[in-house]
VOGU-3710 file (C-alpha; in Angstrom, 3 decimals, decimal comma):
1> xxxxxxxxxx> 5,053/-32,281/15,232  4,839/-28,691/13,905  2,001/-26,355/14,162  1,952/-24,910/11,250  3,586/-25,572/7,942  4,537/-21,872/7,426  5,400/-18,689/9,517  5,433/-15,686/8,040  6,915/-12,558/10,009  5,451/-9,349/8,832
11> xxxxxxxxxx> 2,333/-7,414/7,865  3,115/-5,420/4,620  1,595/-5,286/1,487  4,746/-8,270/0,635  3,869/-10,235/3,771  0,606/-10,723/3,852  0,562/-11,402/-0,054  2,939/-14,513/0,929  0,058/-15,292/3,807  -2,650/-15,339/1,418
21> xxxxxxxxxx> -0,798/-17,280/-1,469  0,507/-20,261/0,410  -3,142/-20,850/2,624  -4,790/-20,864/-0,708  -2,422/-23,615/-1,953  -3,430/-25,482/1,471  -0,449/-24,474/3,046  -1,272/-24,193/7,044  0,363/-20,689/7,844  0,658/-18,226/10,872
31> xxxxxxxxxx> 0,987/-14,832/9,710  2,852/-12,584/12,828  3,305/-9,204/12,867  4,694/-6,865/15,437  2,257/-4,157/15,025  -1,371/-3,507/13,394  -1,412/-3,998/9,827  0,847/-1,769/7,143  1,905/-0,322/10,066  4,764/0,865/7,650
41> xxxxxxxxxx> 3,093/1,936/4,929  2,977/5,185/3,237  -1,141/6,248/2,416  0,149/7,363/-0,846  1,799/4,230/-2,911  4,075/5,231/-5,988  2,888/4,869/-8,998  4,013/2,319/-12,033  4,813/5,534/-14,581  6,586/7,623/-12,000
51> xxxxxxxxxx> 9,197/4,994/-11,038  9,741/3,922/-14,612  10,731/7,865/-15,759  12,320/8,714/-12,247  16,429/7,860/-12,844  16,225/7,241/-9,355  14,645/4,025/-9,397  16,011/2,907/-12,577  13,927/-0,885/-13,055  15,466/-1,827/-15,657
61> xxxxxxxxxx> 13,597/-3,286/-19,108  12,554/-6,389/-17,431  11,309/-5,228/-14,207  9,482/-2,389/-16,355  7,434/-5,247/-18,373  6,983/-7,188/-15,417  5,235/-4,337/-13,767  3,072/-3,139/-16,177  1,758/-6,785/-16,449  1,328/-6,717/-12,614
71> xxxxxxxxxx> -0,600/-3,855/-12,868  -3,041/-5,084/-15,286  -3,380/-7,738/-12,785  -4,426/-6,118/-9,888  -6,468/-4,015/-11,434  -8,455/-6,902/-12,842  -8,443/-8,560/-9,340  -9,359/-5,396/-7,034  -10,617/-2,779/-9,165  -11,588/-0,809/-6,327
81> xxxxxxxxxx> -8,406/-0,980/-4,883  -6,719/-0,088/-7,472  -8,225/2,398/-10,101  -7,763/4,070/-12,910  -6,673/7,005/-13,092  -5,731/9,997/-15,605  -2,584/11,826/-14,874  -0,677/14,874/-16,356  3,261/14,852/-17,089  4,416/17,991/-17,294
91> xxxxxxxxxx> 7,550/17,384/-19,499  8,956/21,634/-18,714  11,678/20,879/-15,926  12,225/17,677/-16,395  15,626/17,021/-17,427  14,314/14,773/-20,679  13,603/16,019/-24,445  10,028/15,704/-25,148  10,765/13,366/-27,811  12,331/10,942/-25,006
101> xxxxxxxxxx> 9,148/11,159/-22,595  6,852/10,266/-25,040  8,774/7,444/-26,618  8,697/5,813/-22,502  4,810/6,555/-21,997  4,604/5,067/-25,396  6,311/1,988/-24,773  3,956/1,728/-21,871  1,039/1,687/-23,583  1,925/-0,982/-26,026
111> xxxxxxxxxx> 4,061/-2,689/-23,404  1,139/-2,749/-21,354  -0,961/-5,860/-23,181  -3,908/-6,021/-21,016  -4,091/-2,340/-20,143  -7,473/-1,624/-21,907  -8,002/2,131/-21,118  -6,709/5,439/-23,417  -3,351/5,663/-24,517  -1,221/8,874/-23,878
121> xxxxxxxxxx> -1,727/11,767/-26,162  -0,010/15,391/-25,671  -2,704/17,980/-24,335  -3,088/21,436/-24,609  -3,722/22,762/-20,895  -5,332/26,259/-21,886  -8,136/23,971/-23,432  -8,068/20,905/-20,939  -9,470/20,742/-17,344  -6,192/19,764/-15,473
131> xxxxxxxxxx> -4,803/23,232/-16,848  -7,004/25,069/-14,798  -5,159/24,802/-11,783  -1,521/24,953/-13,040  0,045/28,212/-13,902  -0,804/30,275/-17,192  3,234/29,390/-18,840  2,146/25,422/-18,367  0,692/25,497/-22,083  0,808/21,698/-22,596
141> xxxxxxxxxx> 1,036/18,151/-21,046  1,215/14,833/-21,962  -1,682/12,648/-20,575  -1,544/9,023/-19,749  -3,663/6,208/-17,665  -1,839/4,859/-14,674  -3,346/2,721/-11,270  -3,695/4,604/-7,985  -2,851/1,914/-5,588  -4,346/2,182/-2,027
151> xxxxxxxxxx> -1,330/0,343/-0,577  -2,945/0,002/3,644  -6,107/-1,241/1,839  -4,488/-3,751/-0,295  -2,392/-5,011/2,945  -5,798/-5,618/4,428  -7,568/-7,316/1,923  -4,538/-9,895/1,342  -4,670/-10,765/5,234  -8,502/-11,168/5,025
161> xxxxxxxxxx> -8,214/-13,516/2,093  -5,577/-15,458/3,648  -7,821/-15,646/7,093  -10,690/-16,881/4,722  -7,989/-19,526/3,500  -7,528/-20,735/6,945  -4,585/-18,324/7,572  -4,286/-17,232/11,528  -3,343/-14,234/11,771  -1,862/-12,603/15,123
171> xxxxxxxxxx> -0,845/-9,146/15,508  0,972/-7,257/17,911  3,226/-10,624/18,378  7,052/-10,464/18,379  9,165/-13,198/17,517  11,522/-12,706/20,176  13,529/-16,213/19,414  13,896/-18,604/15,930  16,085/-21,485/17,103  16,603/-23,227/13,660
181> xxxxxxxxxx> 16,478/-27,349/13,324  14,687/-29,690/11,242  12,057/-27,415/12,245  11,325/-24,158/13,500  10,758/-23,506/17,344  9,519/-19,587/17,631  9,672/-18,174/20,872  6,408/-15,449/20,456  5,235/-12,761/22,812  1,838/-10,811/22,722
191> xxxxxxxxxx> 0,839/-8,644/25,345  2,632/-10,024/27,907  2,549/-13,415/27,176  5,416/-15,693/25,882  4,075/-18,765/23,638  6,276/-21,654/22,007  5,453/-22,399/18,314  6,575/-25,019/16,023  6,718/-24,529/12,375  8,072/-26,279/9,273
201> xxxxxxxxxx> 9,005/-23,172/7,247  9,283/-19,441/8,257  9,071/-16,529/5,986  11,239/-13,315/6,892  9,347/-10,639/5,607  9,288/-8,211/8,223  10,817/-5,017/5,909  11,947/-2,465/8,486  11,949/-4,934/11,413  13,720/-7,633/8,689
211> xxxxxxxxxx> 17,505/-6,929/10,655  15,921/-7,282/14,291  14,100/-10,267/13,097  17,326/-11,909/11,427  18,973/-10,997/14,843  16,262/-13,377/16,375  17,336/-16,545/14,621  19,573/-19,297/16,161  22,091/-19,614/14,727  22,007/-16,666/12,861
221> xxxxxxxxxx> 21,916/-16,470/8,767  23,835/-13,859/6,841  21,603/-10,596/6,730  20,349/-9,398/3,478  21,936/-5,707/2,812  19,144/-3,301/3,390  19,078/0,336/2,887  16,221/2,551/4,480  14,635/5,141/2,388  12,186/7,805/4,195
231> xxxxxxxxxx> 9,477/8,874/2,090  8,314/12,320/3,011  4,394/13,732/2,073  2,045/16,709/2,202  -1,320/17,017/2,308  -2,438/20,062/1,475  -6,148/21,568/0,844  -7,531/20,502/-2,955  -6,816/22,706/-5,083  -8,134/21,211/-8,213
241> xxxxxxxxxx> -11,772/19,795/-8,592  -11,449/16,878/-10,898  -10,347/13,366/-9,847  -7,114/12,574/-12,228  -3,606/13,574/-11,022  -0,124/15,079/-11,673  3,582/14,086/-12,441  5,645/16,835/-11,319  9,398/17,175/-12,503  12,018/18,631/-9,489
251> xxxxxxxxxx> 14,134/20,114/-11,349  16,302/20,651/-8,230  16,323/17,560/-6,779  16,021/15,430/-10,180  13,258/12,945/-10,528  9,444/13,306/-10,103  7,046/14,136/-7,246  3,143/12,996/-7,555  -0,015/15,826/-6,733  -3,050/13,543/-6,530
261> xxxxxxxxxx> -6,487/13,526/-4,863  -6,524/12,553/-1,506  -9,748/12,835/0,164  -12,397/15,096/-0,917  -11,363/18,495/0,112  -7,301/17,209/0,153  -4,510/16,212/-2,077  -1,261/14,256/-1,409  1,782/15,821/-2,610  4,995/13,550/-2,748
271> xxxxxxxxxx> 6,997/12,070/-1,445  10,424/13,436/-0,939  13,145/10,255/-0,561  16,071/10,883/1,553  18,511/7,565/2,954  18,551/6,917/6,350  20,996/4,971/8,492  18,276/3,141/10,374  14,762/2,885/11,275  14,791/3,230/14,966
281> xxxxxxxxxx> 13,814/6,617/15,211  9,923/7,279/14,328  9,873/9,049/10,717  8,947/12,426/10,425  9,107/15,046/7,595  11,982/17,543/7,917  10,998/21,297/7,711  13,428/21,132/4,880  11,366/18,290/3,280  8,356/20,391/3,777
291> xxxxxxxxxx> 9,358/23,115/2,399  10,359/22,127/-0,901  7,610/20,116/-1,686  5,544/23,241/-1,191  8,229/25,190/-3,101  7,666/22,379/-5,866  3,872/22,857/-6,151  3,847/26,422/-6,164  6,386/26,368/-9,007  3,535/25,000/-11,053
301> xxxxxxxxxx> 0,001/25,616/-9,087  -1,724/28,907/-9,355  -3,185/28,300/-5,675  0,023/28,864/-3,520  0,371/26,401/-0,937  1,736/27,414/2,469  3,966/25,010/5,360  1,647/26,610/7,795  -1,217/25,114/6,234  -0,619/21,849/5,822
311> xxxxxxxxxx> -0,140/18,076/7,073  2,921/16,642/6,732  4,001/12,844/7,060  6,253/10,485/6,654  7,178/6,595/6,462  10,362/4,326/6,377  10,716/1,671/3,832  13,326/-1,332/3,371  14,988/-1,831/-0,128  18,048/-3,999/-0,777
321> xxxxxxxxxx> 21,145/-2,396/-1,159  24,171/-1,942/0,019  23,708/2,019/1,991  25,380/4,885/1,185  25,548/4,085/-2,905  22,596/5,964/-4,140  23,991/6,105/-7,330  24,286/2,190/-7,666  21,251/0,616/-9,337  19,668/-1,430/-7,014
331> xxxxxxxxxx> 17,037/-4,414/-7,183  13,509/-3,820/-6,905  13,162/-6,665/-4,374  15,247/-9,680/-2,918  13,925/-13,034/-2,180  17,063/-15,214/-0,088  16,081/-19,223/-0,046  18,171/-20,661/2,811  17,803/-24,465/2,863  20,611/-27,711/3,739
341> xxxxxxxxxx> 20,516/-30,899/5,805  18,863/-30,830/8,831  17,825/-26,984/8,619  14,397/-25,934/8,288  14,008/-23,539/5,428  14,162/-20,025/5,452  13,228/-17,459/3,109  14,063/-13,909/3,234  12,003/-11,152/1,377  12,701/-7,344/1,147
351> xxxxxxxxxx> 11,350/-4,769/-0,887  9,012/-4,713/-3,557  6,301/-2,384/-4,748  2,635/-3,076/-4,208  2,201/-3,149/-8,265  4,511/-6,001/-7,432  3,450/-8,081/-4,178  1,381/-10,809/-5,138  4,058/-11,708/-8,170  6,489/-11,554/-5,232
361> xxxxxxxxxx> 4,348/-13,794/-3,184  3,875/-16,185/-5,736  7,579/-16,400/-6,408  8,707/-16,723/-2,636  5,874/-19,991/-2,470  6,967/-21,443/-5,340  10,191/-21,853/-3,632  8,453/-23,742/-1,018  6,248/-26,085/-2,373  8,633/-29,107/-2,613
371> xxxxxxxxxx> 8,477/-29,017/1,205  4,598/-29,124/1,117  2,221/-29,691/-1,684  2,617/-28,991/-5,558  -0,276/-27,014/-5,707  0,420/-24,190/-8,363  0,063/-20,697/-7,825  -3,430/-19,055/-8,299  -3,501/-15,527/-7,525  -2,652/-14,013/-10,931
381> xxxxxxxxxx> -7,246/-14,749/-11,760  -8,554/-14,343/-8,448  -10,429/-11,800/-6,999  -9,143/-10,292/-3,785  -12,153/-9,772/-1,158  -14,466/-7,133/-2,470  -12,766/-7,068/-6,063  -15,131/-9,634/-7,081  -16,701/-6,834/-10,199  -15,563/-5,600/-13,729
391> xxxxxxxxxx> -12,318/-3,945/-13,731  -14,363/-0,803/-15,309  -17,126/-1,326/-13,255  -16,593/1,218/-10,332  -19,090/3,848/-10,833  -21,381/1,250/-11,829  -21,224/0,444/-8,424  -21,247/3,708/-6,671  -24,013/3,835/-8,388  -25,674/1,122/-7,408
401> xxxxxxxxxx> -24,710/1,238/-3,648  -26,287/4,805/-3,522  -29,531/3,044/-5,267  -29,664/0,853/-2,437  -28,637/2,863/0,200  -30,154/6,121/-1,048  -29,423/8,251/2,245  -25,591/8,035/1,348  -24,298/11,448/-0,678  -22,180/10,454/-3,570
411> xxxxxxxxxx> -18,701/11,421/-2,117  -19,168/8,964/0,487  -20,573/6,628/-1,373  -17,283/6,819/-3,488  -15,174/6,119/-0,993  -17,119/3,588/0,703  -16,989/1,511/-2,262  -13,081/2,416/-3,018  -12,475/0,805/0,696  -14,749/-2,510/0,698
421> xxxxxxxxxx> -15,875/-2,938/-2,967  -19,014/-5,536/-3,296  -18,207/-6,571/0,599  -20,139/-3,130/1,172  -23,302/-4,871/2,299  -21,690/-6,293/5,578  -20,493/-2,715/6,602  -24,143/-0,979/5,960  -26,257/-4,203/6,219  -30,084/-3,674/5,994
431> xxxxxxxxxx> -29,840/0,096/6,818  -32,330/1,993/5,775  -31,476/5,900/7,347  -28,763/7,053/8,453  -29,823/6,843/11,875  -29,319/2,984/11,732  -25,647/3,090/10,961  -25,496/4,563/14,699  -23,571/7,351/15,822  -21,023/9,424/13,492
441> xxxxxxxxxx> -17,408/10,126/14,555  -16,613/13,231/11,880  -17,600/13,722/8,755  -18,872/10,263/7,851  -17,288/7,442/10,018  -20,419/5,545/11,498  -20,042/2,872/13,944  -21,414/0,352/11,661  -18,403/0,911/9,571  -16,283/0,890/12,712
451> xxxxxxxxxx> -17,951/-2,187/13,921  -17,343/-3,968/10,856  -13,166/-2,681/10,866  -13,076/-4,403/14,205  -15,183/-7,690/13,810  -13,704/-8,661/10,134  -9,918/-6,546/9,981  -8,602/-6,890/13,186  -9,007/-3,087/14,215  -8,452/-2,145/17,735
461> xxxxxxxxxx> -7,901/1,352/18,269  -8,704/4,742/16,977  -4,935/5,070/14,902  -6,095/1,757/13,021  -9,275/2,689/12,080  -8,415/6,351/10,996  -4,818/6,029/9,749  -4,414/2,321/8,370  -8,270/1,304/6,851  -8,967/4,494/6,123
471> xxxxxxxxxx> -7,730/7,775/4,779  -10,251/9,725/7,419  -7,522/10,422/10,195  -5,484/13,201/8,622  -8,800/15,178/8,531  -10,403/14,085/11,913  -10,773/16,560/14,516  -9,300/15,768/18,340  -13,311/15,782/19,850  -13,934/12,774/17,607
481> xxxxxxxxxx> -10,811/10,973/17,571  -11,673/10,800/21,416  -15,052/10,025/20,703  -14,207/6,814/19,004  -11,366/6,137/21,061  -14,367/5,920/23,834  -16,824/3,896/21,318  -13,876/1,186/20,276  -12,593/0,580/24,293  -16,517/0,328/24,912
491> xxxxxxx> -17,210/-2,149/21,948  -14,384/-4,198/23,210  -15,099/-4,297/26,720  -18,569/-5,797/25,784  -17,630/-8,352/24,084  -14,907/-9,445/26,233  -11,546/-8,314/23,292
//
C-alpha cells in the first residue's frame, strides 16, 4: 500500500504550486526537495510587460492573454506578494517605433480584463517624478501598471498552504532512486539517512535538478530537452526616491533590462541572460555581465553607478528547449504525462514564470485526478496565506499594522507586511516595544521574526532567513550574519531540531 498518493520532487515557485493544488483537492502528497526552499530562485522575478516586449521571449498571443489573466489572479489572491506597481518605458533605444510600443502596452490594458488600476499614458519626464533621476535628453516615457512579483516569497507561501492542506513537506531530501511499477518505490536520503517510500504518482518538477532527477528513475523515461539560462543582477545604492520602476531598452544587446526598488536604500538592476551548457557549476555574474549592466544604467541615470560599488548575483533557471537555438521560439513551460499498463504515472514539469505557476499547477493536477479524486481545481479564488485582504488594500494595512504596533517606523512596517501580509500578528504577537521582539540582527531582523521563519517556514540557517524569506541578506553586515548564525544553532539546540 502506498504512502502517499503523490510525490512531488522540487521546491520552486512551479513545485510547490503543484504541492499546494493537489493537498487541497485531498490528494495525500510529499513534497521533496533537495535544498531549502527557491533555492533557485532569482530575488528579482521578471515582470509580465517586460517579457511580452522583449523579442527574446517571444510568448506568443495566447500565452500573452493567458498571463495577463494570471496576473490579475495573483494579485487578487496575494496582494502583498504581488503589488502594484508603476513603471516607466523608455521607448529611445529600443529598437521599436513608438507607435508599435504603445499599440502592445495598449493591448495590455484592454487585454488585461480584471486589471483594475490606470492604463498607460505617455509622460513628460521634465514634469514627472521618475524623470528626476534619468538624464536631462530622456524628455518622455510611457507609463504603465505592472505586478512586482516576490518570487522566494511566493515559493513559501504555496508550501505553507499546502502544509496547512496536509502536505508534508521534507527538505534537504534527495531522491537518490525511482524504481517505476504499478507504483512508485523512492529510495530518499536526508542527512545521512536512507528511507524507502511508496507513492502512487510522482511529480518531476525539480527545474535545474529535473535531468539528475530523470537519471534517478528505473527504468528511465525520455528526458525533456532543457536549456539553462543564467540570469545575471546588480544591486546597486537607490538612486531614485519613489517606489515605481523602470523598463530599460539595451540597445546593444537587444531586449529590455528592469531598474526597480529593492530594499530601502537599494535597487535591482537586471538581469543579463546568457545560455549555459549546464548547471553544475554555482552561478555567478561575469565581470563582463557586470559591467554592462552598469554601462546600461549610466546610459540613462544621472547618478553614475560604479562595478566597485555594487552587489552582484546571479541564478540558473530551466526552460525547455532544445540548447544552442536561441533564435528558435521556445515554450514558456512543458508539462510531459507519462502513463501505460502497469506503470505508475509520471509527470514532468519545466519552466514557467511565477505570473504563471499556480495555472501550471492546476494544469499538471488536472492530469491526475482520474487516478485519485475528481475534485476540481480551486486555486484560481483562494487566498494564499497572508493574502487573505483587498487586492488595493496594502497601505491600508501598513497602516493599520503600524496602528497596532506603533513602535514600528513605516519602512519596516512596509516590508513586514509585503513578507507575511495579515499573518503579521504571529511574527510580532502581543508586542508592545521593541524590546519584546528580542534582540536585533541588523537593521531590523528581530528574533521574533526569526523565530517565526523557523517554527512556521522551515528556516534553518542564516542563508535561509536572509537570502530566501527575506531580501535583508544582500545588505547584512558579517558581525550580524554571525550573530544569527549563533541565535538560529542556539534556538535549535533547545528545542531539540
Amino acid at each position: 500500500m502506498a504512502d502517499f498518493d503523490l510525490a512531488v520532487i522540487g521546491t520552486g515557485v512551479v513545485g510547490t504550486a503543484v504541492a499546494r493544488d493537489a493537498a487541497g483537492r485531498g490528494i495525500s502528497v510529499l513534497l521533496l526537495g533537495r535544498g531549502d526552499l527557491a533555492s533557485t530562485a532569482p530575488s528579482g522575478a521578471p515582470m509580465l510587460v517586460r517579457n511580452t516586449l522583449d523579442p527574446r521571449h517571444r510568448i506568443g498571443l495566447r500565452g500573452w492573454i493567458a498571463a495577463l489573466q494570471e496576473r490579475a489572479v495573483i494579485h487578487a489572491t496575494a496582494p502583498h506578494l504581488a503589488r502594484a506597481i508603476g513603471v516607466v518605458l523608455l521607448p529611445q533605444d529600443s529598437g521599436r517605433t513608438a507607435l508599435s510600443l504603445r499599440a502592445r502596452l495598449f493591448a495590455c490594458d484592454h487585454l488585461a480584463r480584471r486589471w483594475p488600476l490606470p492604463r498607460f499614458q505617455r509622460v513628460d519626464l521634465t514634469h514627472y517624478a521618475f524623470g528626476i533621476a534619468l538624464r536631462r535628453h530622456f524628455e518622455y516615457g510611457f507609463a504603465y501598471s505592472d505586478c512586482l512579483i516576490d518570487e522566494t516569497r511566493l515559493t513559501v507561501a504555496h508550501a505553507r498552504d499546502a502544509a496547512e492542506h496536509a502536505a508534508v513537506v521534507r527538505l534537504h531530501t534527495r531522491c537518490r532512486r525511482a524504481e517505476r511499477g504499478p507504483e512508485w518505490q523512492l529510495v530518499l536520503h536526508s542527512r545521512g539517512e536512507r528511507e524507502v517510500v511508496k507513492v502512487r504518482a510522482l511529480v518531476n518538477a525539480a527545474d535545474t535538478a529535473m535531468t539528475e532527477v530523470a537519471a534517478a528513475i528505473v527504468p528511465a523515461p525520455a528526458p525533456p530537452a532543457i536549456r539553462f539560462i543564467r540570469e545575471s543582477y546588480i544591486i546597486a545604492p537607490r538612486i531614485f526616491d519613489h517606489e515605481g520602476g523602470y523598463l530599460l531598452p539595451d540597445p546593444q544587446r537587444g531586449g529590455y533590462v528592469l531598474a526597480l526598488p529593492f530594499t530601502k536604500d537599494t535597487m535591482l538592476i537586471g538581469p543579463a541572460e546568457h545560455e549555459r551548457p549546464d548547471h553544475v557549476a554555482p552561478p555567478t555574474a561575469t565581470a563582463a555581465e557586470i559591467a554592462a549592466l552598469c554601462a546600461l544604467a549610466n546610459h540613462y541615470f544621472r547618478h553614475p553607478i560604479h562595478p566597485d560599488g555594487i552587489t552582484p548575483y546571479a541564478c540558473v533557471r530551466a526552460q525547455p528547449g532544445r540548447p544552442g537555438k536561441p533564435g528558435r521560439r521556445h515554450p514558456d513551460h512543458l508539462i510531459q504525462f507519462d502513463h501505460g499498463t502497469g506503470r505508475a504515472p509520471l509527470m514532468t514539469v519545466c519552466g514557467g514564470s511565477p505570473i504563471m505557476a499556480r495555472r501550471i499547477a492546476e494544469k499538471t493536477v488536472d492530469r491526475l485526478t482520474r487516478f485519485f479524486r475528481g475534485i476540481p481545481g480551486w486555486t484560481a479564488h483562494t487566498a494564499l496565506p497572508g493574502g487573505d485582504f483587498a487586492a488595493d488594500g496594502f497601505d491600508a494595512l501598513v497602516a493599520a499594522t503600524v496602528q497596532r504596533w506603533p513602535f514600528l517606523a513605516q519602512a519596516q512596517a512596509r516590508r513586514l507586511v509585503a513578507s507575511y501580509g495579515t499573518r503579521l500578528s504571529r511574527v510580532l504577537g502581543e508586542a508592545s516595544t521593541p524590546a519584546d521582539l528580542g534582540e536585533v540582527f541588523g537593521d531590523e531582523l528581530t528574533a521574533a521574526e526569526v523565530r517565526y521563519l523557523m517554527r512556521e517556514e522551515w528556516a534553518e540557517t542564516a542563508d535561509d532567513i536572509l537570502r530566501r524569506r527575506s531580501q535583508l541578506g544582500f545588505t547584512a553586515p558579517e558581525h550580524s550574519r554571525n550573530a544569527l548564525a549563533r541565535f538560529i544553532a542556539a534556538e535549535r539546540a533547545a528545542n531539540k531540531l
